[in-house]
C-alpha positions in Angstrom: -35.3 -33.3 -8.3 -33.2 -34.6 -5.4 -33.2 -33.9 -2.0 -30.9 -31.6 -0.4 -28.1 -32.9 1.4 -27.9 -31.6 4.8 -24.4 -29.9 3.7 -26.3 -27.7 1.3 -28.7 -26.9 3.8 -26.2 -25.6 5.9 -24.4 -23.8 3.3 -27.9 -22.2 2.4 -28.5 -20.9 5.8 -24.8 -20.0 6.5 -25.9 -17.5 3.1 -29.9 -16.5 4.5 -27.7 -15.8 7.9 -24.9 -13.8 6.1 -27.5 -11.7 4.5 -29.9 -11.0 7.1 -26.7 -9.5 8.9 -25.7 -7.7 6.2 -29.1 -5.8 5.9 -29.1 -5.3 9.9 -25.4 -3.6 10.2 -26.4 -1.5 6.9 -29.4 0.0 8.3 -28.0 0.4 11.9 -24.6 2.0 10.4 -26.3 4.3 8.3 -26.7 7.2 10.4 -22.9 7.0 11.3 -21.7 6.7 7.7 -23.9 9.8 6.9 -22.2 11.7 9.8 -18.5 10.1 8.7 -19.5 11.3 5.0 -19.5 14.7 5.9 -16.2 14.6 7.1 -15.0 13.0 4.3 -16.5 15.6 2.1 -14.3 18.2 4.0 -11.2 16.1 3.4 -11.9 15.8 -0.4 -13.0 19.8 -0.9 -8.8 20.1 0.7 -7.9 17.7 -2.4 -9.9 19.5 -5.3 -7.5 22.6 -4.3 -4.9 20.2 -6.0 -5.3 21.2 -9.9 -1.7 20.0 -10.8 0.9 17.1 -10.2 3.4 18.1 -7.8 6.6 15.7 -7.8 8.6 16.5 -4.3 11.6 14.3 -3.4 10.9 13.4 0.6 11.6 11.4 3.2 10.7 8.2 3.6 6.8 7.8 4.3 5.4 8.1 8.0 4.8 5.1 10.2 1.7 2.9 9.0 -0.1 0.2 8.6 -3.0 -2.1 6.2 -1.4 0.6 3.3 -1.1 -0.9 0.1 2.8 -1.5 -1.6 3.0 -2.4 -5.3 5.6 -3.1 -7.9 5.6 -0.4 -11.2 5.0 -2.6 -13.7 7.7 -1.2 -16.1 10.1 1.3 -14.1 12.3 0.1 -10.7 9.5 1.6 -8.2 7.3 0.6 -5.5 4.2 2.4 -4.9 2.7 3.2 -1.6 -0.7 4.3 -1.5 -2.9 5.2 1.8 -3.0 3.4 5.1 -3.8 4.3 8.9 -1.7 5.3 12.0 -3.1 5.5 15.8 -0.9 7.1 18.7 -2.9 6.1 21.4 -6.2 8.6 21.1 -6.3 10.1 17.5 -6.7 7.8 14.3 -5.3 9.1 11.0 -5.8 7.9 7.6 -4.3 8.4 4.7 -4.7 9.4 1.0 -1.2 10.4 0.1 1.3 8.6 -3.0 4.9 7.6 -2.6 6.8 6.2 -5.2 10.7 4.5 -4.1 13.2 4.2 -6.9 14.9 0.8 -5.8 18.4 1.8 -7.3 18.6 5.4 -6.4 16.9 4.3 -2.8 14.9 7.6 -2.7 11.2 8.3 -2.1 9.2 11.6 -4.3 5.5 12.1 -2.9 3.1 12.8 -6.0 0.3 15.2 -5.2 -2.6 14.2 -8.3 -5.4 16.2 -8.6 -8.8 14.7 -8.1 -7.4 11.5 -5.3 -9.4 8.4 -3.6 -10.9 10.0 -0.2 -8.4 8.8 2.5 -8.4 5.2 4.0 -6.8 1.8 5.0 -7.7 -2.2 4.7 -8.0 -1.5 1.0 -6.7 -3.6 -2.1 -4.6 -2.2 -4.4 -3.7 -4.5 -7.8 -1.3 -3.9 -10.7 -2.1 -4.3 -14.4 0.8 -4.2 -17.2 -1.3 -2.1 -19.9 -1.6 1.5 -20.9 1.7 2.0 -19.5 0.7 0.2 -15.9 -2.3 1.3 -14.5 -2.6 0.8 -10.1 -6.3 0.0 -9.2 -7.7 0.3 -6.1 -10.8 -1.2 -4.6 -13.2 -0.6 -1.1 -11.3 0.1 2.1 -12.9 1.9 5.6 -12.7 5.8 6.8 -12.6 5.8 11.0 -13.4 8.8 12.7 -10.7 10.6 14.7 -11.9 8.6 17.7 -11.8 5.6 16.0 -15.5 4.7 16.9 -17.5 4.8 14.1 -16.3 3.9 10.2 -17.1 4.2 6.7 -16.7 1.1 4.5 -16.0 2.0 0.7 -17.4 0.0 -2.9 -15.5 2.9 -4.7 -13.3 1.4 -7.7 -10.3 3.8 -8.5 -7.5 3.5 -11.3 -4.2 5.3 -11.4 -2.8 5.6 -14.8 0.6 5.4 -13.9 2.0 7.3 -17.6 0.1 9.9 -16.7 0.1 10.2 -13.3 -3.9 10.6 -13.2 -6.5 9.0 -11.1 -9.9 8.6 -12.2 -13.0 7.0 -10.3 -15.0 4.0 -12.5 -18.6 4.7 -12.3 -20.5 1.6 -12.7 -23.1 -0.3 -11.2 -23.0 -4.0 -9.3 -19.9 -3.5 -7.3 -19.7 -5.4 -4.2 -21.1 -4.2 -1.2 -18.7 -1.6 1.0 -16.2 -3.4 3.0 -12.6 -3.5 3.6 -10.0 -6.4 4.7 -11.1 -8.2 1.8 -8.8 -9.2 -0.9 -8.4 -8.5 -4.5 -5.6 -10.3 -7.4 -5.5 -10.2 -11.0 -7.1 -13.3 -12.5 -6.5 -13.2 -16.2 -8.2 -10.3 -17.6 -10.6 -9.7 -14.4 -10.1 -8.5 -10.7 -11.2 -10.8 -8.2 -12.3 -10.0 -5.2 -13.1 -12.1 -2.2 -14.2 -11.7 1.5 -13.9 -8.7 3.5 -16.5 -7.3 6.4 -18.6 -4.5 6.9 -18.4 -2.6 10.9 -20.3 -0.4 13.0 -20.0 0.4 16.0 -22.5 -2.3 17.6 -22.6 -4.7 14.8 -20.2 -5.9 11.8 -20.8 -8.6 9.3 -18.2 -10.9 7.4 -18.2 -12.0 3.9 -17.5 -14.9 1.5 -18.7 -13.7 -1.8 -16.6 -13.3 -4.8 -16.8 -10.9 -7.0 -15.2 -10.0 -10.8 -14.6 -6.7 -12.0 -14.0 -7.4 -16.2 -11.3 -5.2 -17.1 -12.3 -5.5 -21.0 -16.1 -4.6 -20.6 -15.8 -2.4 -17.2 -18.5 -4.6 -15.4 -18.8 -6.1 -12.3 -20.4 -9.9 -12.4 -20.8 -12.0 -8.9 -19.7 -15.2 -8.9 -21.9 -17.9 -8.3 -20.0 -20.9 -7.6 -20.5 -24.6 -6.6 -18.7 -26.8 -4.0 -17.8 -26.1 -0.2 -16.6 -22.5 -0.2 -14.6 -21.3 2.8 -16.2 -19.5 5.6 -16.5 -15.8 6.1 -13.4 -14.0 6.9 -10.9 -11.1 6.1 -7.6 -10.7 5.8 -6.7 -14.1 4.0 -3.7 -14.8 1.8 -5.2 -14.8 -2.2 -3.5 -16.0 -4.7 -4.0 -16.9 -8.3 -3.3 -20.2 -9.7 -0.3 -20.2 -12.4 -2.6 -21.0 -15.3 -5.0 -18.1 -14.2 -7.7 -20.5 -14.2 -8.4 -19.6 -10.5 -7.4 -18.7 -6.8 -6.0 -20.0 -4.0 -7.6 -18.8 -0.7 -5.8 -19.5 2.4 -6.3 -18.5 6.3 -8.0 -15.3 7.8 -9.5 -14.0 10.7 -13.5 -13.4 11.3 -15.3 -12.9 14.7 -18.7 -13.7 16.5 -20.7 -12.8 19.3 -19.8 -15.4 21.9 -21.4 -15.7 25.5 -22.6 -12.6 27.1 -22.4 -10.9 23.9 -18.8 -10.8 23.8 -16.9 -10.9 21.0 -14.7 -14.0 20.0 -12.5 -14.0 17.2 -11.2 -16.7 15.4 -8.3 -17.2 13.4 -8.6 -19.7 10.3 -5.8 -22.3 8.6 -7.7 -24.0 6.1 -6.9 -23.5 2.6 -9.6 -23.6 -0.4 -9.7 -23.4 -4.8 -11.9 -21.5 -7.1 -11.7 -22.5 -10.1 -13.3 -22.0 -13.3 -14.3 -25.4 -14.8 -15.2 -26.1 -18.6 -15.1 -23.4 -21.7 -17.0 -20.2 -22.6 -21.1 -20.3 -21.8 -20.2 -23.6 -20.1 -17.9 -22.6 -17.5 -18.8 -23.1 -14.3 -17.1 -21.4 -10.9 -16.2 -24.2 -8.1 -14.9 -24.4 -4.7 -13.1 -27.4 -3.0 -10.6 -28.0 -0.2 -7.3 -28.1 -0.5 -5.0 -29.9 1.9 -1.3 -28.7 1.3 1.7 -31.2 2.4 4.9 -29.6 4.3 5.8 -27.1 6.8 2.6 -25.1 7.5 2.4 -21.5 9.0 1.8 -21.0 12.5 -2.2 -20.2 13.2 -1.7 -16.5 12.8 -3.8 -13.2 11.4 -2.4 -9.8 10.2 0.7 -11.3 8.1 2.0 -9.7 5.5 1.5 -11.5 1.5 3.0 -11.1 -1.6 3.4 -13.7 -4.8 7.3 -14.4 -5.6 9.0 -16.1 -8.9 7.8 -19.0 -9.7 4.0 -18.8 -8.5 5.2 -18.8 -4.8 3.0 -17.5 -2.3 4.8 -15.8 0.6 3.2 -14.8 4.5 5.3 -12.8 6.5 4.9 -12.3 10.0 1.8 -11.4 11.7 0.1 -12.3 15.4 -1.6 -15.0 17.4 -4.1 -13.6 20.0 -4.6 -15.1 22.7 -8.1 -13.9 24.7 -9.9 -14.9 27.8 -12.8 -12.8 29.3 -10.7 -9.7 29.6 -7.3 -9.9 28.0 -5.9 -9.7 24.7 -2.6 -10.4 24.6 -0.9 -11.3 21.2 2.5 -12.7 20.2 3.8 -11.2 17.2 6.4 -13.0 14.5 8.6 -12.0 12.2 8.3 -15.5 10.1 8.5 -16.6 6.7 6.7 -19.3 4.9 6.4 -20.0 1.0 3.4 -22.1 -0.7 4.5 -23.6 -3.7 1.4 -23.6 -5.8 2.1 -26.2 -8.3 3.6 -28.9 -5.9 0.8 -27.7 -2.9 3.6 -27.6 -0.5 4.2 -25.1 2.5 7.8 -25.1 3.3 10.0 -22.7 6.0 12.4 -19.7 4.2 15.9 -20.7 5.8 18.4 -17.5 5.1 21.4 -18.2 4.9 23.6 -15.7 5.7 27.1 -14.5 4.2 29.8 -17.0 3.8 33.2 -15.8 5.5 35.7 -14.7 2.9 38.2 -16.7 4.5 40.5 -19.6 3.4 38.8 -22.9 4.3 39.8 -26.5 4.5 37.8 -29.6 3.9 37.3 -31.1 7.8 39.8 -34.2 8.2 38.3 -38.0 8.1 38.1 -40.3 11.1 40.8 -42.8 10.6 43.5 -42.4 8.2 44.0 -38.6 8.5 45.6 -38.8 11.4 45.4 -36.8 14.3 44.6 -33.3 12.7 42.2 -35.2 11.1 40.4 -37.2 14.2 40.9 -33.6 16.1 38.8 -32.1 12.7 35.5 -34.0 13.3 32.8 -32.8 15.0 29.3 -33.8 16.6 25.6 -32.1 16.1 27.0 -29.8 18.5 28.5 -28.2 15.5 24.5 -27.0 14.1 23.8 -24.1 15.9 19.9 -22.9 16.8 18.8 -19.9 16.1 20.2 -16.7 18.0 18.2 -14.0 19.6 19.1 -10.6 20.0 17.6 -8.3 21.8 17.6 -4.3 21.4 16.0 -1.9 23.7 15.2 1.7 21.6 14.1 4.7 23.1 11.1 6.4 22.1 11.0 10.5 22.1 8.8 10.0 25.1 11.0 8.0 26.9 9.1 4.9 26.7 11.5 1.7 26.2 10.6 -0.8 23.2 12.4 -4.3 23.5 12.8 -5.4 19.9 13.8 -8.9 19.4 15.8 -9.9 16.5 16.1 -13.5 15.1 19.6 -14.6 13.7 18.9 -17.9 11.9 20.9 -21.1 13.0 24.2 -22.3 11.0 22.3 -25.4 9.8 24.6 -28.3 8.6 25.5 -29.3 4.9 23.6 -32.0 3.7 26.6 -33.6 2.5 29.6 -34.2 5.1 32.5 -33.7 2.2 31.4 -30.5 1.8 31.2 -29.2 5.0 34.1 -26.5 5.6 35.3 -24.7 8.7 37.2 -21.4 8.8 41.0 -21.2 9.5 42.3 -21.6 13.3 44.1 -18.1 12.8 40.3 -16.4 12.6 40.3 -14.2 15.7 37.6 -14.6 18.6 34.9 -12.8 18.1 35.0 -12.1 14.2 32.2 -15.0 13.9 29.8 -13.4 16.5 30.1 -10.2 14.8 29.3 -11.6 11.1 26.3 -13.2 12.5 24.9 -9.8 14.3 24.8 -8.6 11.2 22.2 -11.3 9.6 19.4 -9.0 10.8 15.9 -9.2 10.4 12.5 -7.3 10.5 11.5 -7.2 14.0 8.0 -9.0 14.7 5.1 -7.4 13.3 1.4 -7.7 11.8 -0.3 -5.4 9.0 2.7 -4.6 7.3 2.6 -4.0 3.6 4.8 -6.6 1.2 5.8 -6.8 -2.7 8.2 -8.6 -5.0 9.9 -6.5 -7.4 12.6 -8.2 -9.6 12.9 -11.2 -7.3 12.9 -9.4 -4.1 10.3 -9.1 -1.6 9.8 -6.0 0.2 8.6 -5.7 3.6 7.2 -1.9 5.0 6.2 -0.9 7.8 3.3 -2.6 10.3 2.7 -2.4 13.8 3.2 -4.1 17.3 2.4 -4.1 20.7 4.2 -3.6 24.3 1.7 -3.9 26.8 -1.5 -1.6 26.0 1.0 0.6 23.8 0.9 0.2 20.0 3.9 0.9 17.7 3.9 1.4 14.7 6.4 1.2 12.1 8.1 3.1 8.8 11.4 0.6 8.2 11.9 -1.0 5.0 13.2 -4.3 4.3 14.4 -6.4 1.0 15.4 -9.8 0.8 16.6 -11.4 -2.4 14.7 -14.4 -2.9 17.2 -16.5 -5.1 19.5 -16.0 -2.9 18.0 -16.0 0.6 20.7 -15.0 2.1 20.1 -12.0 4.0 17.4 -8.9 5.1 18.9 -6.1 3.7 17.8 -2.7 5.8 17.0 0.1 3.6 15.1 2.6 5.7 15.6 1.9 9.9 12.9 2.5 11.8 12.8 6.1 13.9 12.6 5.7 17.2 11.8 9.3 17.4 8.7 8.8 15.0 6.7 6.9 17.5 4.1 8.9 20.0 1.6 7.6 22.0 -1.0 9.4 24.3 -2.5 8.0 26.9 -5.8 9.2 27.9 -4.4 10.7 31.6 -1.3 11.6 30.0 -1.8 15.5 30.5 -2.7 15.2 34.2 0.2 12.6 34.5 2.4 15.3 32.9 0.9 17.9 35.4 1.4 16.4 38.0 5.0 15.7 37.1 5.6 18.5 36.5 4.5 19.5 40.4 6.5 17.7 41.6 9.4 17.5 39.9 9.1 21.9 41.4 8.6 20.8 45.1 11.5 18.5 44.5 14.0 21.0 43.0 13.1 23.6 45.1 16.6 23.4 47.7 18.7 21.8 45.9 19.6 24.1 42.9 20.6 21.6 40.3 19.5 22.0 37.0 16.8 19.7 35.2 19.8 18.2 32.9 21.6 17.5 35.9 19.0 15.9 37.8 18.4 13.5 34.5 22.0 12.6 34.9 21.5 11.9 38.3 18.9 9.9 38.0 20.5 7.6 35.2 23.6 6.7 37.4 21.3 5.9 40.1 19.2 3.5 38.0 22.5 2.2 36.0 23.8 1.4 39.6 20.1 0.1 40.8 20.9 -3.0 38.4 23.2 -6.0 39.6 26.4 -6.2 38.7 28.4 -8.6 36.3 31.2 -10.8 39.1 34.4 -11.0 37.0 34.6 -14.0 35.2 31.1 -14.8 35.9 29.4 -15.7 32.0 26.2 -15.3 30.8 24.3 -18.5 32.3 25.7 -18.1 36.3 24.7 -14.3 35.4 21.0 -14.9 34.1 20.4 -17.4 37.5 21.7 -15.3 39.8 20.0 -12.4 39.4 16.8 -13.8 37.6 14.2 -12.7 40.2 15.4 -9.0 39.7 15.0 -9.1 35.8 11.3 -10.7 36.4 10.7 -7.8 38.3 12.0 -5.2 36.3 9.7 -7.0 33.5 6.8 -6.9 35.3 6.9 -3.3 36.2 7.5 -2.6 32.5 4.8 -4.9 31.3 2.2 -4.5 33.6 0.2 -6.5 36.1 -1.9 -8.5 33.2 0.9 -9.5 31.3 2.0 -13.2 31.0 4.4 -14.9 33.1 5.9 -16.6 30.5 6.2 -13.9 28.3 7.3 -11.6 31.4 10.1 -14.4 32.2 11.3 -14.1 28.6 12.1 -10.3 28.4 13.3 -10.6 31.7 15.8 -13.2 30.6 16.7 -10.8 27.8 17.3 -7.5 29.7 19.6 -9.4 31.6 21.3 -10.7 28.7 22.0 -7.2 26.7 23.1 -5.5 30.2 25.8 -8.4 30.6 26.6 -7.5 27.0 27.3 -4.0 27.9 29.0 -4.9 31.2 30.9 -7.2 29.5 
């Protein structure tokens, strides 16, 4: 026998490592699954009450986030199954079933007897038999406080043309865990990755396991080559032959200096693939390096396969940590992997074109004047726009949402390029483009593609220490790429946060908003009237004439200001100097 190469060795004791981990976060998280067990046994004796389907038409689902969203494999619906929500002191998960007719754009909640206990980070996967069947793998349970949590190996089904769930019993399922990721590989369901948390220790994996959907029996994959690192939360994808899967990014963690936690997001991309025929086949990994545009380093972002074998990311966030920060910047991106030319390219949408009569732009030279006047430099390409909306939350808390309108990039040929008619009137072209929305930035939201389109729900993001989360849906045809189309807005009155002091803040509001309206005898409606002139007249005013630019530098300090107060002390200069620059830009809009 040869030697072992020192890459091997490592490999080996990357595994010895992984598993020694693995035993030491079971045994320590044992007592608290036992106690989280309990609590999930309450929650399921509430469930076994259900002994019937119950079909109710609702509203669209509640905000959320690591849900699952899946395409009916033979009717116009998306299925939304499970998923978490946190408003600032209580964790909630979920175990409930929404089904959205794309054509009629309406949502009916199925209550089915005898459901998965509630939870989030699961995988959820599609298969076109027995009239489409929905399975769901793993997932976690947090308690209310969100301190300890149950990791799941429970393997669920959901026959869709009978609108039943039943648990598969069977032995050699992978170990519990959730952020791992599960696809449809041929006639098995692979899953890969994932990790396993207590509440002093957690544990990432790398292992892949099959679930055979012929025999109903789990195998674990032993497979050669250099396989990627632990992680969870990585785009998967199968290859278009079915022959094997695509693993690309993630996010894992270890225990740094001082015993505190680093994280660290991945970008490398890897192949599994199943080599040779029958009894000879053999599982193996290698590296894949992809040519084009590639994603930003990110984690959280949203996946989804489109036509062709494209792979699509959405979105997602970039933390950036020191010693005692976390601060993330969030995107509302979108990047396709072309799996059979192993190319990462940018989605460019391109908007509506006007309906207007247009001309061919005149030629230097012999068109004359109107046609020397008709040509135009690169100033002609536009970059992208940014617009900025400021909602309201029911608490009063302001949100700054920031809305990307893509650039009017230039036709690659010049003959072709067009400009509207001279008669168009000012303005018409600024309003066409507000309308080329898009999701705001987010990470954990839930994506499908259903007859060519991708759908985007839900997710969350941040301002300051405040977490939002989100229950807007989105669609964008992918043949065209044109446009987001919004089919559900997000509710500003949906989103609640409690802060830990918030009921002695409240108190002692409450004080003294008495002492203060003790003489004067004005009302508590009028004092809120009050109090918005005075801040509406706090903020500098637009000079007449004086445009946006002259606007933004001449009262620049004040915006920073406001910012900061908004943002807090730890917040980012950069990042404060940015929304500063955009509060000052939608109140010259509404001055102006």
């Amino acid at each position: 026998m040869g030697k072992k190469s020192k890459k091997d060795k490592k490999v080996k004791g990357a595994e010895k490592t992984a598993a020694k981990m693995e035993k030491k976060v079971s045994k320590r998280s044992k007592r608290e699954e036992e106690d989280l067990e309990a609590l999930i046994a309450e929650f399921q004796s509430l469930d076994a009450k259900k002994t019937q389907v119950v079909e109710t038409a609702c509203t669209p689902p509640s905000a959320r986030l690591n849900a699952t969203l899946s395409a009916h494999p033979e009717k116009d619906e998306l299925i939304l199954f499970g998923g978490e929500y946190f408003n600032g002191k209580k964790t909630y998960l979920y175990n409930d079933l929404f089904f959205y007719n794309i054509k009629k754009n309406t949502w009916v909640k199925s209550d089915i007897p005898n459901p998965p206990p509630r939870r989030c980070a699961h995988q959820a996967v599609v298969v076109p038999q027995g009239g489409g069947q929905l399975w769901v793998f793993g997932g976690e349970f947090a308690s209310p406080d969100g301190e300890q949590f149950y990791h799941y190996k429970d393997l669920w089904v959901l026959h869709l043309s009978t609108l039943t769930w039943e648990q598969i019993r069977v032995s050699g399922a992978p170990s519990g865990r959730s952020g791992h990721r599960m696809v449809l590989c041929k006639r098995q369901l692979m899953v890969f990755g994932g990790f396993h948390e207590s509440a002093r220790d957690y544990v990432y994996y790398n292992d892949v396991h099959a679930f055979n959907l012929d025999t109903f029996t789990w195998s674990r994959l032993a497979a050669s080559g250099s396989a990627p690192c632990p992680r969870s939360a990585c785009q998967m994808t199968p290859v278009p032959d079915g022959s094997g899967v695509l693993i690309y990014g993630g996010y894992s963690k270890v225990k740094a200096k001082k015993d505190v936690d680093k994280g660290t997001i991945h970008s490398d991309m890897c192949l599994l693939k199943r080599e040779g025929k029958d009894e000879q086949a053999k599982w193996v990994w290698s590296r894949v390096s992809p040519s084009g545009v590639k994603p930003t380093p990110r984690s959280g972002f949203s996946l989804a396969v489109g036509p062709g074998g494209r792979a699509l990311l959405f979105g997602g966030v970039c933390d950036e940590e020191d010693e005692e920060t976390l601060e993330g910047d969030f995107f509302n991106d979108l990047y396709l992997y072309d799996t059979t030319k192993n190319r990462w390219f940018p989605a460019q949408l391109k908007g509506h074109r006007s309906g207007k009569k247009k001309r061919r732009r005149g030629v230097k030279g012999e068109g004359g004047a109107e046609g020397a006047g008709q040509e135009e430099g690169p100033a002609q390409e536009e970059g992208p726009v940014e617009i900025v909306k400021e909602i309201v939350a029911e608490d009063g808390t302001v949100m700054t949402i920031k809305e990307v309108i893509p650039g009017t990039a230039k036709e690659e040929s010049e003959e072709e390029e067009e400009e509207e008619d001279e008669d168009e009137e000012p303005g018409e072209e600024g309003a066409a483009a507000a309308a080329l929305v898009e999701p705001c930035p987010r990470s954990n939201a839930m994506a499908t593609v259903k007859n060519g389109k991708l759908y985007l729900y839900g997710g969350m993001f941040e301002v300051g220490d405040r977490q939002v989360t989100l229950n807007d849906l989105y669609a964008l045809d992918l043949h065209k790429m044109d446009l987001w189309e919004v089919l559900v807005e997000m509710d500003p009155k949906s989103q609640e946060w409690l802060e830990e002091s918030e009921s002695e803040e409240e108190e002692e509001e409450g004080e003294d908003e008495k002492a203060a309206g003790g003489g004067d005898g004005e009302s508590e409606e009028d004092g809120d009237d009050t109090e918005d002139d005075e801040d509406e007249a706090e903020h500098p005013p637009v000079k007449p004439g004086e445009n946006l630019a002259d606007f933004q530098s001449r009262t620049e300090q004040y915006w920073v200001s406001l910012a900061r107060a908004n943002m807090g002390p730890d917040a980012k200069d950069k990042k404060v100097a940015k929304v500063g620059s955009a509060m000052a830009k939608v109140f010259y809009e509404e001055q102006a």
